[in-house]
C-alpha positions as CSV (number, residue, x, y, z in Angstrom):
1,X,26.1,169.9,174.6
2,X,25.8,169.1,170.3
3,X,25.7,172.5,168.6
4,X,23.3,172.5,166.3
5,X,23.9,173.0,162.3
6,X,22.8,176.3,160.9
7,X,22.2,176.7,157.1
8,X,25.4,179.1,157.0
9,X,27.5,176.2,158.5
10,X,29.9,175.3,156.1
11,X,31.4,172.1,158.1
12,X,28.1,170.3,158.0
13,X,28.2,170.6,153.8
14,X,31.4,169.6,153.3
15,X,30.6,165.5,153.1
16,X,27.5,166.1,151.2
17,X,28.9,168.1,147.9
18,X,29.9,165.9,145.0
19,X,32.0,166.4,141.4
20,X,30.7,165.3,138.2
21,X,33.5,163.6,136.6
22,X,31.6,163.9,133.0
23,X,30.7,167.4,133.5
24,X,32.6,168.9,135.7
25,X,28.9,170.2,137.6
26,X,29.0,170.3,141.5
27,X,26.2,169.1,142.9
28,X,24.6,167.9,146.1
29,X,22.9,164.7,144.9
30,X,24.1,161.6,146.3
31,X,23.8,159.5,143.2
32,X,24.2,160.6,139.6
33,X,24.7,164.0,138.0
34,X,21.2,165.6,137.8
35,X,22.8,167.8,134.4
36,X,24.0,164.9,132.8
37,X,23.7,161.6,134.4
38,X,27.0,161.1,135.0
39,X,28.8,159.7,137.8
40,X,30.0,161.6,140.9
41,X,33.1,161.7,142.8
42,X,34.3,163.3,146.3
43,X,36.1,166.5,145.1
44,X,37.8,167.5,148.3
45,X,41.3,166.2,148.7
46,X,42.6,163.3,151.5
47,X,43.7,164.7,154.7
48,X,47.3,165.3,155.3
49,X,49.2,163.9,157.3
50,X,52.8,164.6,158.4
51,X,53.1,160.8,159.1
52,X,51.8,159.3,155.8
53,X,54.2,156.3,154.9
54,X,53.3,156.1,151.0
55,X,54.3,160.3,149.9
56,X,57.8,158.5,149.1
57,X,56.0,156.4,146.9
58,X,53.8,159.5,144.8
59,X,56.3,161.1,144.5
60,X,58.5,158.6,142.7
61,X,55.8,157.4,140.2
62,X,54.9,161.2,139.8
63,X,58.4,161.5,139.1
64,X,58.6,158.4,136.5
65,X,55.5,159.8,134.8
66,X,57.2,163.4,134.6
67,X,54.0,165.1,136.3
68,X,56.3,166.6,138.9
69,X,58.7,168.2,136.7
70,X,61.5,169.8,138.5
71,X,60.1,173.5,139.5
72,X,63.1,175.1,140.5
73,X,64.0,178.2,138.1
74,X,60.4,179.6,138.4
């Protein structure tokens, strides 16, 4: 038996919210930003997983571009 969606269920929002990329406003439109017509983009991340074949890759070209600095000695 489905359960059916309540207003407090936060699963059912989750693929609905949207980013402006302009703005920075969240917003549940699925089209443009309604503050300043800018576009939107999904702001939740990719789902892990422990078996992803291209993390090898990231990390290299985040290592060439010196995003991932070296954090040790924090």
């Amino acid at each position: 038996m489905a359960r059916a969606s309540s207003p407090g269920d936060w699963g059912s929002m989750k693929g609905l919210i949207r980013k402006c990329s302009s703005c920075g406003e969240y917003t549940l439109s699925p089209t443009k930003c309604p503050r300043c017509g800018g576009t939107l983009r999904n702001p939740h991340p990719a789902k892990f997983s422990p078996d992803d074949k291209y993390s090898r890759f990231r990390l290299a070209l985040r290592l060439e571009k010196g995003d991932g600095a070296s954090r040790e000695g924090n």
